[in-house]
C-alpha positions in Angstrom: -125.0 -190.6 -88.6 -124.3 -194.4 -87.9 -127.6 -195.0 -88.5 -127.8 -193.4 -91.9 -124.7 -195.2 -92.8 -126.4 -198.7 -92.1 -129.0 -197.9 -93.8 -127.1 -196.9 -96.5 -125.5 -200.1 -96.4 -128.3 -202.5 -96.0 -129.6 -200.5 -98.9 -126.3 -201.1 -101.5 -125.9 -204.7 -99.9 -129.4 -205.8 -99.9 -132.4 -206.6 -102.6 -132.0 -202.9 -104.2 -128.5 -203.4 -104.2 -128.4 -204.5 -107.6 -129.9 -201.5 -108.9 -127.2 -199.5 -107.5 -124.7 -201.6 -109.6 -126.2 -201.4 -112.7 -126.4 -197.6 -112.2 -122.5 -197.8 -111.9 -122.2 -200.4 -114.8 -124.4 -198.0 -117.5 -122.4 -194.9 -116.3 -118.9 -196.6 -116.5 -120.1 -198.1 -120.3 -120.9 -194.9 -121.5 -118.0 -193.1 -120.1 -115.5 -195.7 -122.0 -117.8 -195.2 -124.5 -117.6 -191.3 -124.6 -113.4 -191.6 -124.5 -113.6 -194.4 -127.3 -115.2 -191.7 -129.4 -113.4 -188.5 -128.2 -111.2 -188.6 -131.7 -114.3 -188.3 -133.6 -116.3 -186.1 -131.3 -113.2 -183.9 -130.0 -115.0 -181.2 -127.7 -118.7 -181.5 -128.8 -121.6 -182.9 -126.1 -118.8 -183.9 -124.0 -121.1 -185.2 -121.2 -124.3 -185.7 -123.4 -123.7 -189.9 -123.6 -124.3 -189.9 -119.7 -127.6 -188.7 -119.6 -128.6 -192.2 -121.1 -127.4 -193.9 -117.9 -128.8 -191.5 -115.8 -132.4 -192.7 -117.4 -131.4 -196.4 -117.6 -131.0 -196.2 -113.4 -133.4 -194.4 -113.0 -136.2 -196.6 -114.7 -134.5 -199.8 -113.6 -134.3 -198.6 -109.9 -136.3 -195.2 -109.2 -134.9 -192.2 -107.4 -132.1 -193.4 -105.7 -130.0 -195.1 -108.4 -130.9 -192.6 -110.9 -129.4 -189.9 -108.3 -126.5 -191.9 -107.5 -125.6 -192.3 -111.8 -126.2 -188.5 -112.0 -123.3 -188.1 -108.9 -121.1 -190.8 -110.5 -121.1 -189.0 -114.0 -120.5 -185.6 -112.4 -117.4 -186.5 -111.1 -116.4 -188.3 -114.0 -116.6 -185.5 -115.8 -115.1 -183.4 -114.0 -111.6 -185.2 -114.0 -112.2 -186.9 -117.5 -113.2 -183.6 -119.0 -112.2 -180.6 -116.9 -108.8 -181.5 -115.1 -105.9 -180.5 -117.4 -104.3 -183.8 -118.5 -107.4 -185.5 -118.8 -108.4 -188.0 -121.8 -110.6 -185.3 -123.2 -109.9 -181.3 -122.0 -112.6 -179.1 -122.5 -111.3 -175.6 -121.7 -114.5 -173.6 -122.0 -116.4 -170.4 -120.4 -119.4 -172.7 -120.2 -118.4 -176.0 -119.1 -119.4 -175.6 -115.1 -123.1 -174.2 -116.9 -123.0 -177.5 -119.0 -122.4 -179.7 -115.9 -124.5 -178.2 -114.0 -127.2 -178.5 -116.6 -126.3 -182.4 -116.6 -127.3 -182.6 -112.9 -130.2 -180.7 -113.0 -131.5 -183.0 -116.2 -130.3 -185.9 -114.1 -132.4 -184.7 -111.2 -135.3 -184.3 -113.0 -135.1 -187.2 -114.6 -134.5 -189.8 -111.5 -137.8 -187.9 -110.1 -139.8 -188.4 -113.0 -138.0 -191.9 -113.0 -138.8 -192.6 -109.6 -142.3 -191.5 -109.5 -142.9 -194.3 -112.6 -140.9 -197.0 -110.3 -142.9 -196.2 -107.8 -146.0 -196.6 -109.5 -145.0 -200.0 -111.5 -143.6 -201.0 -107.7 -147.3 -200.7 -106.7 -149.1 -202.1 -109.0 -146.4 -205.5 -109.2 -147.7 -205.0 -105.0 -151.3 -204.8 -105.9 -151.2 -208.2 -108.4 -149.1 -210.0 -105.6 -151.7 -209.0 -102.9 -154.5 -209.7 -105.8 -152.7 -213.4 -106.6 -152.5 -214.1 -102.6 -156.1 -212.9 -102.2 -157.2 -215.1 -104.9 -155.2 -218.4 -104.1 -156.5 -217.8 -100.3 -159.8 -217.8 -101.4 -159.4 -220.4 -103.6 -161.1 -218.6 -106.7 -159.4 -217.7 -110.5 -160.7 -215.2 -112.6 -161.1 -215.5 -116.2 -161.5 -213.8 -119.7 -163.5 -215.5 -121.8 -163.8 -214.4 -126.0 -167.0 -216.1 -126.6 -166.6 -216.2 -130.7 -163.7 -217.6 -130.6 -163.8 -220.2 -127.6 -160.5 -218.6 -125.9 -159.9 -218.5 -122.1 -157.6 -216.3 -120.7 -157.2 -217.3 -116.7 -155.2 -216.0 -113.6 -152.1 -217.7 -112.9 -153.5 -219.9 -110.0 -156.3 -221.1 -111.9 -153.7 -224.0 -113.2 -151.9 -224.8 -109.7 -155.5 -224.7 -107.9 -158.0 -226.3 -110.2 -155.9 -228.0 -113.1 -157.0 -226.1 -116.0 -154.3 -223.8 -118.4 -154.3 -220.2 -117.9 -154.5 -220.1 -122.1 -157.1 -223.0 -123.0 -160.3 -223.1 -124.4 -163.9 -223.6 -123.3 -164.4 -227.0 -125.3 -161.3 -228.0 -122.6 -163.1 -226.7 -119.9 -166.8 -228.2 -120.7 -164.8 -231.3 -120.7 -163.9 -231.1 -117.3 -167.3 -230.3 -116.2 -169.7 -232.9 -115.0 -172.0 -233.8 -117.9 -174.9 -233.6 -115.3 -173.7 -229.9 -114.9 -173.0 -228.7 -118.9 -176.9 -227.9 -119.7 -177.6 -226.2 -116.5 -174.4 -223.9 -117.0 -175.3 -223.4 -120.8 -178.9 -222.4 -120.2 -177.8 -219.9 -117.3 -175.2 -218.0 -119.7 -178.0 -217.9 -122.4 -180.3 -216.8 -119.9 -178.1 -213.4 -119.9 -179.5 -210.4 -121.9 -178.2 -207.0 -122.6 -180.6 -205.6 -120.4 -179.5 -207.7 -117.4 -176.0 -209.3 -118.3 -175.0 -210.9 -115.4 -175.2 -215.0 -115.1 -174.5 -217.2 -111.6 -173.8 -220.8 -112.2 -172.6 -223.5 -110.1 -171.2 -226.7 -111.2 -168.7 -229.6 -110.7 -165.2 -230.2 -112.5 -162.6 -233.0 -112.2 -159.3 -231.5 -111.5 -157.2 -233.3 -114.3 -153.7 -233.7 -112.5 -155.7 -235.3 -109.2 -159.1 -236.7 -110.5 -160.5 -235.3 -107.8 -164.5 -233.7 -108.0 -164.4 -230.0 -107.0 -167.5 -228.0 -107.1 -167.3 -224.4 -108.3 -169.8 -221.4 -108.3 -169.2 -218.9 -111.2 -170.7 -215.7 -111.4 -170.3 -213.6 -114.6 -170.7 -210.9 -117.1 -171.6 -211.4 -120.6 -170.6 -208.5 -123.0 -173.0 -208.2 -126.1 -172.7 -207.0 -129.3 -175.3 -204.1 -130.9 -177.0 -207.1 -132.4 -177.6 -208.6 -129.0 -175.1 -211.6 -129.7 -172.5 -212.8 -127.2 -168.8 -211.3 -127.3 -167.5 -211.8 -124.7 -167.4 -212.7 -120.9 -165.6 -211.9 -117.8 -166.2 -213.5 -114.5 -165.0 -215.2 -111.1 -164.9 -218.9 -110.5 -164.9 -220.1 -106.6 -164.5 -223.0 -105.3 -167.2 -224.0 -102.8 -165.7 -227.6 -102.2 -165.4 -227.4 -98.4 -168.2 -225.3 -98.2 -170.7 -228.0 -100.2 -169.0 -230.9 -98.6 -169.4 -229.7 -94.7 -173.4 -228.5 -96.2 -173.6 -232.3 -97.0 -172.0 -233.2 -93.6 -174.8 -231.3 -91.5 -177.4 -232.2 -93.6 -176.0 -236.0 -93.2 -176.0 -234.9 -89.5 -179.3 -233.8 -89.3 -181.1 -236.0 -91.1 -179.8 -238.6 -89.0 -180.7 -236.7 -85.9 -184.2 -237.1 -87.3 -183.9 -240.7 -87.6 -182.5 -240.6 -84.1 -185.4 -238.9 -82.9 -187.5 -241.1 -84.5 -186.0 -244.5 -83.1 -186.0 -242.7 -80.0 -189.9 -242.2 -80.0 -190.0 -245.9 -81.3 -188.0 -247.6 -78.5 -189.6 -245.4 -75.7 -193.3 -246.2 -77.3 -192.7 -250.0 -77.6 -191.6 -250.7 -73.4 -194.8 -248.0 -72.7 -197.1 -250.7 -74.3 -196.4 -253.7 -72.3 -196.6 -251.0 -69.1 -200.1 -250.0 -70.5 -201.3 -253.7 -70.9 -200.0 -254.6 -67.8 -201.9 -252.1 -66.3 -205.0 -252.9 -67.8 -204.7 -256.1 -66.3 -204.2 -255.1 -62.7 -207.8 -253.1 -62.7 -209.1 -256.2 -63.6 -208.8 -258.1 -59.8 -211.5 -261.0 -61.4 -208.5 -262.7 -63.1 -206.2 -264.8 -61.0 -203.2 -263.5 -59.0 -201.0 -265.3 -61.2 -201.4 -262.8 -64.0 -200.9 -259.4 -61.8 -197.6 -261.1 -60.7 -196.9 -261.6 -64.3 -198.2 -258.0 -65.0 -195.9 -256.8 -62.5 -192.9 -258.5 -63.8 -193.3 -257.1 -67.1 -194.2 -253.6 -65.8 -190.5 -253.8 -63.7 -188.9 -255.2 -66.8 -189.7 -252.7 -69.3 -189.1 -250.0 -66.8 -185.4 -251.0 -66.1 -185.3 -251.1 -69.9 -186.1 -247.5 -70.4 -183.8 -246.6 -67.8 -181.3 -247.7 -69.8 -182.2 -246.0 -72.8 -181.6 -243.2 -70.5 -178.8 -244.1 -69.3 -177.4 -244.7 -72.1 -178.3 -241.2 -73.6 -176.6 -239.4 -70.8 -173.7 -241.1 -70.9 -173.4 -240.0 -73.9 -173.7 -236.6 -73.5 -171.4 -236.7 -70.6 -168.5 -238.0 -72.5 -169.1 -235.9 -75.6 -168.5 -233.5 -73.4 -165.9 -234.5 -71.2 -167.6 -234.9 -68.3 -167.5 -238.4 -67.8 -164.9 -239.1 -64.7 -163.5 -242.9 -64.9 -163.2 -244.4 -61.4 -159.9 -247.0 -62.4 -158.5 -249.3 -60.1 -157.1 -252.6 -60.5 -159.3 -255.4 -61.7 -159.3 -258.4 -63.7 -160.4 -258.9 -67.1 -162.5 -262.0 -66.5 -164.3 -261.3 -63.5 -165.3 -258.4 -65.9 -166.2 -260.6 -68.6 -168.4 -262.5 -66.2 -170.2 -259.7 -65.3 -171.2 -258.5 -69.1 -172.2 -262.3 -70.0 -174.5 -262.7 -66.8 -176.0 -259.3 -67.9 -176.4 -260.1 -71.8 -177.3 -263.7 -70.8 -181.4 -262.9 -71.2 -181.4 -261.5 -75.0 -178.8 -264.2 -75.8 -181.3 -266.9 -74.7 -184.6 -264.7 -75.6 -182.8 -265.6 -79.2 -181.8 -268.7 -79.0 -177.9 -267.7 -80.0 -175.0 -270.1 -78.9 -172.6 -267.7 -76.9 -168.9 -269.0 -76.7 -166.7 -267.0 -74.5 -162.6 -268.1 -74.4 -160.2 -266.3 -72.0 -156.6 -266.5 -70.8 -156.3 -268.6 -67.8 -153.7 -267.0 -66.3 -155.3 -263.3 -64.7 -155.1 -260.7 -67.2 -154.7 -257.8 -64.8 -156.5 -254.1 -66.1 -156.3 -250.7 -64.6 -159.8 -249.9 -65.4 -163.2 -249.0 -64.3 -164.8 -252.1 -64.0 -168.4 -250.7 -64.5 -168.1 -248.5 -67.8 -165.4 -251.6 -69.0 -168.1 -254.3 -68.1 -171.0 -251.7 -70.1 -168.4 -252.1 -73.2 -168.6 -255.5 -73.4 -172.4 -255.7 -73.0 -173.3 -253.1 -75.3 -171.2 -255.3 -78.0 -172.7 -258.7 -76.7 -176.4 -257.3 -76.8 -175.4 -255.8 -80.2 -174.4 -259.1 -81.7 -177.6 -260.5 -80.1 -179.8 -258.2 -81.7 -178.3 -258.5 -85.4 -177.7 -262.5 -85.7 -180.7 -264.0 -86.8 -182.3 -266.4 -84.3 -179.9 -269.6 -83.6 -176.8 -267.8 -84.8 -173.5 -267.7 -83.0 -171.4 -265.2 -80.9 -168.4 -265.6 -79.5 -165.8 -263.6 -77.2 -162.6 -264.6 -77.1 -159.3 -262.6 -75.7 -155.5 -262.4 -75.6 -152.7 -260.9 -74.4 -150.7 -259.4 -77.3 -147.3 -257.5 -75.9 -148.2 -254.9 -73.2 -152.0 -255.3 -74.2 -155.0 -257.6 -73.8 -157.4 -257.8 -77.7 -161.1 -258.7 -77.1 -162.7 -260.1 -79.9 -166.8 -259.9 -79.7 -167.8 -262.2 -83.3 -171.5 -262.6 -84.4 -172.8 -264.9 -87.8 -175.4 -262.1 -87.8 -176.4 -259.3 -90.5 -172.4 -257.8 -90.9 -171.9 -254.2 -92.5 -171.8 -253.0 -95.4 -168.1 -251.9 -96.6 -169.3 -248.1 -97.1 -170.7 -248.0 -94.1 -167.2 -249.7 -91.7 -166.0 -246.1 -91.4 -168.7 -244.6 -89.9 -170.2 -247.4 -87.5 -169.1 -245.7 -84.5 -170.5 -241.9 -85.6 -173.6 -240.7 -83.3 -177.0 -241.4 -85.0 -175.1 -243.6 -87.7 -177.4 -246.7 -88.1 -177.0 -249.7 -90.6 -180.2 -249.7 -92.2 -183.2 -248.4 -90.6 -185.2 -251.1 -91.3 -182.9 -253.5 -89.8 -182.5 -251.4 -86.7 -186.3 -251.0 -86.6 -186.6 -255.0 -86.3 -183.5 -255.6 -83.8 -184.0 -252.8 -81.1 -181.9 -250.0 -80.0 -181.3 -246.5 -80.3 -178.0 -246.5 -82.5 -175.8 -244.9 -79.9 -174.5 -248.0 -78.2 -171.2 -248.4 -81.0 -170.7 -244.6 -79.8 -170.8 -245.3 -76.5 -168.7 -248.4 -76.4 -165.8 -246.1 -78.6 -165.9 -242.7 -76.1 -165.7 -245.7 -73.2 -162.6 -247.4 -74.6 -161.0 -244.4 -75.8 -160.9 -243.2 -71.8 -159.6 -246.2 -70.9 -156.6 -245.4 -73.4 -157.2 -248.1 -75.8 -158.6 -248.9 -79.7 -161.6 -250.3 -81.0 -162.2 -251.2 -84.6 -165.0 -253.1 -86.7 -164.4 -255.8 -89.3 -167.1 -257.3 -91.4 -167.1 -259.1 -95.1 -170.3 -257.3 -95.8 -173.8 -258.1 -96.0 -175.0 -260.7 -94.3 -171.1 -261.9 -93.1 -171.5 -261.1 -89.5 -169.2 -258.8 -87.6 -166.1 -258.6 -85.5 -165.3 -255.9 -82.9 -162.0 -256.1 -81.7 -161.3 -253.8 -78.3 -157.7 -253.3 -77.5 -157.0 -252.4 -73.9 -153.5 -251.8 -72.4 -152.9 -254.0 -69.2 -151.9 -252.8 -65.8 -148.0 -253.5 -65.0 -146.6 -254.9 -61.7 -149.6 -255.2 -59.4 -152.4 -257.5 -58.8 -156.2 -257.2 -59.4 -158.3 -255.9 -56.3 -161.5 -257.7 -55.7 -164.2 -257.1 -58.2 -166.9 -258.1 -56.4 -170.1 -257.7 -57.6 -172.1 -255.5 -59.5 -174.7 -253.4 -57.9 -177.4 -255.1 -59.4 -176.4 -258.5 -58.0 -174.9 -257.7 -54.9 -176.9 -259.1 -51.8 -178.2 -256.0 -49.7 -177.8 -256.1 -46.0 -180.6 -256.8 -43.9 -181.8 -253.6 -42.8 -184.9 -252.8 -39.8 -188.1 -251.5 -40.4 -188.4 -248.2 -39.0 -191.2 -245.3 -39.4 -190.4 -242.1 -40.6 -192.3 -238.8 -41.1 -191.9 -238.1 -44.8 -193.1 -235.4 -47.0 -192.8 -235.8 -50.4 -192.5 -232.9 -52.7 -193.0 -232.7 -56.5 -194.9 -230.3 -59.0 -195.9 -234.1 -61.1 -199.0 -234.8 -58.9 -199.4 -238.3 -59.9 -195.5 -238.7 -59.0 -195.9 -237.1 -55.9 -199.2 -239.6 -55.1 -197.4 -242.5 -56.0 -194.7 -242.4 -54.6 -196.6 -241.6 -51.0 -198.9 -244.6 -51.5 -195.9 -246.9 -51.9 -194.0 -245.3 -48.7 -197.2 -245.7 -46.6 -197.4 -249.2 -47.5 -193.7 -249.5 -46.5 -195.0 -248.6 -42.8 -194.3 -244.4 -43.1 -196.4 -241.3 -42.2 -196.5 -239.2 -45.5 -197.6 -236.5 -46.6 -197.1 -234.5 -50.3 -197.1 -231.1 -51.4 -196.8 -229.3 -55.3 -194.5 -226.7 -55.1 -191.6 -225.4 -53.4 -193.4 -223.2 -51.2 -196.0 -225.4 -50.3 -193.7 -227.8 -49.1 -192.0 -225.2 -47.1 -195.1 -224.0 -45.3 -195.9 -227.8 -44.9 -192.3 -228.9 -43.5 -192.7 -225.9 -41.0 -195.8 -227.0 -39.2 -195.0 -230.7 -39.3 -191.4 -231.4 -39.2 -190.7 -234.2 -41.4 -187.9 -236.7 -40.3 -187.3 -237.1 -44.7 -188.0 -234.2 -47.4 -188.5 -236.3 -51.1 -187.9 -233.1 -53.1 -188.0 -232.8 -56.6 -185.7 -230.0 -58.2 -187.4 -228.1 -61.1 -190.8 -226.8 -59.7 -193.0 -223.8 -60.2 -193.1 -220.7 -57.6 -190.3 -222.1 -55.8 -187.3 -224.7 -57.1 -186.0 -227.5 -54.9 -182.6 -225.8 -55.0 -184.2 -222.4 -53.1 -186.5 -224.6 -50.9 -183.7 -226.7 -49.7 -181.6 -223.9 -48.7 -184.7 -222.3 -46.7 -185.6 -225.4 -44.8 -181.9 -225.4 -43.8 -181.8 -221.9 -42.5 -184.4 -223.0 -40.1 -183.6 -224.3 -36.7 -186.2 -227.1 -37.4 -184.8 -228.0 -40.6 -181.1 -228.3 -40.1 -181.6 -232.0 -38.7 -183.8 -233.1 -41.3 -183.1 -235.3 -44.0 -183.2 -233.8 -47.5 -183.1 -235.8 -50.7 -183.1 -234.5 -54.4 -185.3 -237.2 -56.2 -185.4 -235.7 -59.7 -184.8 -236.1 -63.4 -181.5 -233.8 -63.6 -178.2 -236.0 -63.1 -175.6 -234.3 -64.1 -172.6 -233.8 -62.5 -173.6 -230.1 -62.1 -176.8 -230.8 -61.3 -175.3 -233.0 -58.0 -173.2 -230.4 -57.1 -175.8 -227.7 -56.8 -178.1 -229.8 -54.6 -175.4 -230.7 -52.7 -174.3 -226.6 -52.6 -178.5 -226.1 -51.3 -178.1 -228.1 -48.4 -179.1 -232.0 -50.0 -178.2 -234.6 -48.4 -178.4 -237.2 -51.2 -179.4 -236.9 -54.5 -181.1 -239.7 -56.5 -182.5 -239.3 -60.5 -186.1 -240.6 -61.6 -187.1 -243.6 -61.3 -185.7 -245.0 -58.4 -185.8 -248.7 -57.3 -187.8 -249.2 -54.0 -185.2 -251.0 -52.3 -182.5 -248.3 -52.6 -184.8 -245.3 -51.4 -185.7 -247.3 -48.3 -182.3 -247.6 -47.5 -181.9 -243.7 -47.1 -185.1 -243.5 -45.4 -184.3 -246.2 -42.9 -180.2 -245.1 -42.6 -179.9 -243.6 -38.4 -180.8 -239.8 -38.5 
């Protein structure tokens, strides 16, 4: 019972509420209106006038306030027109009958009332939903009375694309794209009484914003029994997002194509010094001064396409997140130092003047001095490669508040201004001609922005256009209240410890036969006992009868991987002492922690300087 009451209440007080009171307004007006007129009317339709109000609530409000009218003139009459000493007495045999009858006509008519409430209730439901659905997906509909020109529109065809719910199609041609108006003309003409639907797509300038939308329209033209035009009705989308991100992936791709094909370009151009070289070494007539040079080159271009490589996986690792910094405390300059050293060669291979200005006071960074010291190169070899020959580049920095700005600044090529927002987007190149001549894959920007955004700071690019040079300015927050820890050196410079000779039994194991054979020539020239086998089961069967002090495996082979041959050996009492070592192409981090899972005890990626295998091979067992 409390329940009902609330809901009672909640109904008078809330958004039908109203309906309730203009059901008791109507009935109170006509009651007045009925004892106004009782000297004229005496005793005839005494309760006639309230069967208006009963109608009035009804169709304002449905059921429920056409009831409650029906209740409110009941009573009325009954002490207005029955109760002795009332405004009007009606002292008749068939005055109950009569108000009966008025209930019964006031119950009909609230459900007849309510049943059209209902129904308008739904449809004003159905055209909300319908205006919802069609602002959500961003289309308008439209009625179109072709011999006239008028164009009737849904309401949101003004708020979304600019253009008056009652307008004309001379208004709308306007809008459109000149480039678009024949193409839509000829596809509404195209339409015939045997197939009368149309499918159009075009571009308008939304009038309030100037901004270029891009609409699909798909119709139906209505014809007369002449076969002429009438009329047409249709709905307009608009594809916008959907045509700019189809211009973003086919931007994407096609410069995934050109990425691919720089790739192939800068791996090709280090493999044909290698293949020179070569030739030149199976000719032993010529003097030993050109192997050595032969050699040198060979090494050279090598370490260059481990780069390349490098640099490719680094930046798939931070693309996706798997790049782990390793911070501590270091110093800005002996950073600096390191980069210069390293870009030193292609400044001077170019003749450039390289000016570098720094604090003198220790600016102190907590940073990874490895990635921070591959920022800087990748901008100072980028400078390098786009200033002409004899140009300029200087790196200057300073401490602004709480962080140091590096400024890397070239007299070289510069950037064009449409291209400054997108010099640090993967595959994004500044002219492919000009990347062609200079080098490079195009990824280093991307590299240097992922590398500085883990270090928590900013990197932006400046330029005054064509042929202007370029700035690069790194922001990098400094490290508060503790000093730098020694830097030393990098690995490439750092002097290796002398280490003894000593033999080893070592069995090499690779699918790549010419790897494999390679690789066991150079370690029996280093003084060991090899041996090589193809696959993973091979080298088992191998390891088993001659108990290798080192296992060389490589991870992705046929019949059995390196991952399921390592964890074999170690199950045998034989192998649980000997040394096993992933030499292989995978890197990842994943790829380390599943040889290192198998039983590996090191894991080393393709190629592999000399010096650093034969300081596993000659660690104590």
């Amino acid at each position: 019972m409390e329940s009902a009451l609330s809901r009672i209440r909640d109904e008078l007080l809330g958004a039908r509420g109203f309906a309730y009171l203009f059901a008791i307004a109507v009935t109170v007006a006509a009651l007045i209106a009925r004892t106004l007129l009782s000297p004229w009317l005496g005793e005839r339709a005494p309760i006639i006038l309230l069967v208006g109000p009963v109608m009035a609530a009804g169709w304002y409000g449905g059921f429920g306030p056409g009831m409650f009218a029906t209740a409110i003139g009941a009573v009325a009459a009954v002490f207005l027109f029955r109760v002795p000493g009332g405004p009007i007495l009606i002292d008749q045999p068939h005055g109950w009958a009569r108000l009966l009858s008025f209930v019964g006509v006031g119950l009909l008519t609230s459900l007849m009332c309510g049943s059209l409430h209902r129904s308008r209730q739904r449809m004003r439901d159905s055209e909300e939903r319908l205006r919802f659905a069609l602002a959500a997906a961003r289309l308008y509909a439209f009625d179109w009375d072709y011999r006239t020109g008028h164009v009737r529109r849904t309401e949101n065809a003004d708020a979304l694309f600019g253009l008056n719910v009652h307008g004309t199609s001379d208004e709308f041609l306007d809008a459109m794209d000149p480039d678009d108006r024949i193409a839509f003309t000829r596809a509404i003409e195209a339409a015939t009484p045997r197939d009368p639907y149309y499918q159009a797509d075009y571009r308008i300038t939304h009038r309030p914003s100037g901004e270029r939308l891009f609409m699909s329209e798909r119709g139906k033209v209505e014809f007369d029994p002449e076969g002429r035009p009438l009329r047409i009705v249709g709905v307009v989308t608009d594809v916008t997002d959907l045509k700019r991100a189809e211009e973003a992936l086919l931007d994407a791709d096609r410069r995934k194509d050109e990425f691919i094909a720089m790739l192939a370009h800068e791996l090709r151009n280090p493999l044909a010094p290698i293949t020179n070289a070569v030739q030149i070494l199976r000719q032993p007539e010529h003097a030993a001064g050109a192997h050595v040079r032969a050699r040198e080159i060979i090494e050279r271009q090598v370490r260059h396409l481990t780069r390349l490589l490098d640099d490719l996986l680094d930046v798939s690792r931070i693309t996706r997140g798997k790049l782990m910094l390793k911070k501590t405390r270091v110093e800005l300059q002996s950073v600096v130092a390191t980069a210069v050293e390293s870009s030193r060669p292609l400044v001077d291979e170019h003749g450039h003047e390289l000016v570098v200005r720094l604090p003198e006071q220790p600016v102190i960074l907590d940073a990874d001095p490895t990635r921070l010291a591959q920022i800087f190169l990748n901008l100072l070899n980028n400078a390098a490669r786009y200033t002409d020959r004899g140009g300029k580049i200087t790196l200057e920095a300073e401490c602004e508040g709480e962080e140091v700005v590096v400024r890397v600044k070239d007299t070289g090529v510069g950037i064009p201004p449409e291209m400054l927002p997108r010099i640090f987007d993967m595959f994004t190149q500044v002219g492919r001609s000009l990347e062609r001549a200079h080098g490079g894959l195009g990824i280093g920007l991307t590299l240097v922005r992922r590398l500085v955004d883990l270090h928590g700071g900013r990197i932006e690019a400046r330029s005054e256009g064509a042929g202007k040079g370029s700035e690069f300015i790194t922001r990098l927050p400094l490290a508060i209240g503790a000093a730098a820890e020694p830097s030393g050196t990098s690995a490439e410079t750092a002097p290796r410890p002398q280490q003894t000779r000593t033999r080893r039994r070592v069995l090499v194991v690779d699918d790549n036969r010419e790897s494999a054979e390679s690789l066991a020539m150079l370690l029996q020239m280093g003084g060991h006992d090899v041996r090589t086998a193809y696959d993973g089961i091979q080298g088992i069967e191998l390891a088993s009868a001659w108990w290798p002090d080192v296992i060389l495996m490589d991870i992705g082979m046929p019949r059995m991987n390196g991952y399921e041959a390592a964890q074999r050996i170690r199950a045998e009492p034989w192998g649980r002492k000997v040394r096993l070592i992933a030499l292989t192409g995978w890197g990842q981090a994943e790829d380390r922690r599943r040889s290192a899972a198998a039983g590996f005890d090191a894991h080393l990626t393709k190629p592999i300087e000399y010096e650093s295998l034969r300081t596993w091979l000659e660690r104590p067992a």
